[in-house]
LUMVEX-170888 format. One line per field, with one value per residue (C-alpha): residue number from 1; residue in one letter; x, y, z. Coordinates in Angstrom, 3 decimals. Layout:
REM residues N
drentor = c(NUM:...);
vextor = c(A:...);
X = c(X:...);
Y = c(Y:...);
Z = c(Z:...);
REM end
This chain:
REM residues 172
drentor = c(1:2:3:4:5:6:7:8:9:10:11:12:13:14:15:16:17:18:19:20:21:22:23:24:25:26:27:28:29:30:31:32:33:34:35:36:37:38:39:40:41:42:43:44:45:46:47:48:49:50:51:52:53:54:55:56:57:58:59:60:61:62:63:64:65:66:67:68:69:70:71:72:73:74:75:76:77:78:79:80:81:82:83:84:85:86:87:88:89:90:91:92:93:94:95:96:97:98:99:100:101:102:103:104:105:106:107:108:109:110:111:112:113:114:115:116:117:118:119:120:121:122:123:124:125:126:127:128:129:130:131:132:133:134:135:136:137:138:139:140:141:142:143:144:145:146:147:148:149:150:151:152:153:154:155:156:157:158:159:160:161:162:163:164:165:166:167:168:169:170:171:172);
vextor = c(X:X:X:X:X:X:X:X:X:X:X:X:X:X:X:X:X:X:X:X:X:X:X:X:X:X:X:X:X:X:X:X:X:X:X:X:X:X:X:X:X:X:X:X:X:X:X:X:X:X:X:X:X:X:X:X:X:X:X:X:X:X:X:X:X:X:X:X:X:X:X:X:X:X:X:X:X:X:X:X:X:X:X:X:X:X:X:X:X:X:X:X:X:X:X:X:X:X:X:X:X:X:X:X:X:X:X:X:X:X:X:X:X:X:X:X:X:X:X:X:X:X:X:X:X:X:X:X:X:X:X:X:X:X:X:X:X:X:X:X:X:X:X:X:X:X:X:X:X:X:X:X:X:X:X:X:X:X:X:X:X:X:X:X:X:X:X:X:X:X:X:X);
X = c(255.777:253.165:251.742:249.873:247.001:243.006:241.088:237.415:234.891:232.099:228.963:227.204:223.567:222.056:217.825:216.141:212.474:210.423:206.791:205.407:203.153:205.527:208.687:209.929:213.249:211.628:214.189:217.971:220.153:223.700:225.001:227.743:226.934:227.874:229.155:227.902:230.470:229.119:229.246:232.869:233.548:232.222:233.565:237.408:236.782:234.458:236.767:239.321:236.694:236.950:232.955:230.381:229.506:226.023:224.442:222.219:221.756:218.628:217.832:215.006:214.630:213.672:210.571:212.119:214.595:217.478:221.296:222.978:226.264:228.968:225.889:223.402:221.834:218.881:216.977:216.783:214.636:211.192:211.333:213.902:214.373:210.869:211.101:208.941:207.201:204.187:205.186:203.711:206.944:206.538:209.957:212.473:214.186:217.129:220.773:221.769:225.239:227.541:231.647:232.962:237.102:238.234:236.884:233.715:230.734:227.151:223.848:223.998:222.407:219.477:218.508:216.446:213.115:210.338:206.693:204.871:201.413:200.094:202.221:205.283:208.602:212.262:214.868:217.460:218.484:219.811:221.610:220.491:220.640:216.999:214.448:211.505:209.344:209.924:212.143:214.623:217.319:220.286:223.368:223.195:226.081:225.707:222.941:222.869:220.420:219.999:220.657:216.331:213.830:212.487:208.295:206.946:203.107:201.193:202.514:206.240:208.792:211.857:215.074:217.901:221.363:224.271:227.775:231.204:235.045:238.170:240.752:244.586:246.025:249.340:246.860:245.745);
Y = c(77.233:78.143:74.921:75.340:73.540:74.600:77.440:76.593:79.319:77.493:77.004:80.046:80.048:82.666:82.439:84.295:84.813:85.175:86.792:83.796:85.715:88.447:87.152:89.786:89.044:89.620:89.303:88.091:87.507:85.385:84.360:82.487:79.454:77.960:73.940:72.374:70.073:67.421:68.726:69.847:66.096:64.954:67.239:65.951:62.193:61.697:61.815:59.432:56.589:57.490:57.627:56.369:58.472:60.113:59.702:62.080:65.628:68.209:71.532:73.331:76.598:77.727:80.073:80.496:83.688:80.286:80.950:77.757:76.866:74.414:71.412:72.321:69.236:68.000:67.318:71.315:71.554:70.822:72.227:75.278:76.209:75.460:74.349:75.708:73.066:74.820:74.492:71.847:70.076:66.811:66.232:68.313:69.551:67.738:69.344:68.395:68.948:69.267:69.702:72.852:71.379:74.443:73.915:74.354:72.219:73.650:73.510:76.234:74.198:72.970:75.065:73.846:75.319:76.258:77.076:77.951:76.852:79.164:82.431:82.085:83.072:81.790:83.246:80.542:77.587:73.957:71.449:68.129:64.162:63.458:64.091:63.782:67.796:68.109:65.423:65.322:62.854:62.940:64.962:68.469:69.948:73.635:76.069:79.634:82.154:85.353:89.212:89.564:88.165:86.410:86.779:83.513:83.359:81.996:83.083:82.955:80.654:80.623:78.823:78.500:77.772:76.411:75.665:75.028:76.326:74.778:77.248:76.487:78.743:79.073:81.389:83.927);
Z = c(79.701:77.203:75.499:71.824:71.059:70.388:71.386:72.218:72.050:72.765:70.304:68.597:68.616:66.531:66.443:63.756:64.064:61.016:60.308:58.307:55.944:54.829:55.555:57.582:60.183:63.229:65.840:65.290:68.250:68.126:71.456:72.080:75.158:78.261:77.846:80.898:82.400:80.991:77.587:77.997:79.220:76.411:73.575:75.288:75.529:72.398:69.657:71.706:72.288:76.192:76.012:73.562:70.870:70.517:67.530:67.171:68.950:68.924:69.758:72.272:73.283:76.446:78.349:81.631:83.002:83.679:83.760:82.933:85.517:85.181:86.792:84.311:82.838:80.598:83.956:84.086:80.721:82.135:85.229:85.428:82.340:81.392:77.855:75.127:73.644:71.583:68.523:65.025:64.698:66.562:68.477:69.291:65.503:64.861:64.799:61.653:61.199:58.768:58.763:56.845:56.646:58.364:62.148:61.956:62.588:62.402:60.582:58.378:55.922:57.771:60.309:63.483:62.503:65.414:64.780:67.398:68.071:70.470:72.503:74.417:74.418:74.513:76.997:75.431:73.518:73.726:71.838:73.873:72.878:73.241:70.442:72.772:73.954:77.897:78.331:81.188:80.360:77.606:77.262:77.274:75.154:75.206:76.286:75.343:77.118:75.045:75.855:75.931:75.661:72.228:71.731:69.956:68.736:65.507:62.436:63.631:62.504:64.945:63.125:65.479:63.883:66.165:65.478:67.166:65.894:67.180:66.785:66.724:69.388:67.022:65.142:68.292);
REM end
């Protein structure tokens, strides 16, 4: 028996690195992710009031060669996945979201927005529920590690755009 209902690809993370000074696209990578269990929990008992809602979510990027699994958790950020925190922005840059009316939620409009403070790199990036640099606790909804690695140093600015599509599977 074949049931309809959504398709879930997952969230797209796509970071652009900039040259500050002339503007140039540096680096561009789009990666679809890997929704911890957690996250996946979450995204199916959210919208039915099975758990509280979170009201806020942010995105980090990370320095360390870490594959995510199905157990991966914020925990993993400072230690693991050794999250890159050099950068001027004083918390983690908010994911602020907006709803397009077709299936899509992402923040085209505002972009997470990185500048680093001294050299580093990122092998990946996270949407998490805690605004706080190195912090180990909050939901993490979706990590995405990218096909190389991403060189970070003074005079970059690294914007990081995520977004999720549900997909009727009547339209596969």
């Amino acid at each position: 028996m074949q049931k309809e209902g959504l398709k879930v690809l997952g969230f797209r993370h796509e970071l652009q690195i900039f040259d500050i000074a002339t503007g140039e696209l540096i680096e561009n990578e789009v990666k679809f992710n890997r929704i911890p269990q957690a996250g996946l929990d979450f995204l199916i008992q959210s919208p039915f009031g099975l758990v509280a809602a979170v009201p806020n979510f942010y995105c980090a990027l990370f320095s360390e060669n870490f594959l995510a699994d199905a157990n991966t958790s914020a925990a993993d950020l400072p230690g693991a996945m050794g999250e890159f925190t050099a950068y001027s922005e004083a918390t983690r840059p908010a994911w602020v979201h907006t709803y397009n009316g077709a299936g899509t939620i992402d923040n085209f409009a505002s972009k997470a927005i990185f500048t680093p403070t001294a050299d580093g790199v990122a092998y990946g990036s996270v949407i998490v529920a805690n605004p706080t640099k190195g912090a180990n606790s909050g939901l993490l909804l979706s990590v995405a590690r990218y096909s190389t690695v991403k060189p970070l140093s003074v005079g970059m600015e690294a914007k990081l755009l995520c977004g999720i599509t549900y997909i009727p599977a009547n339209v596969l």
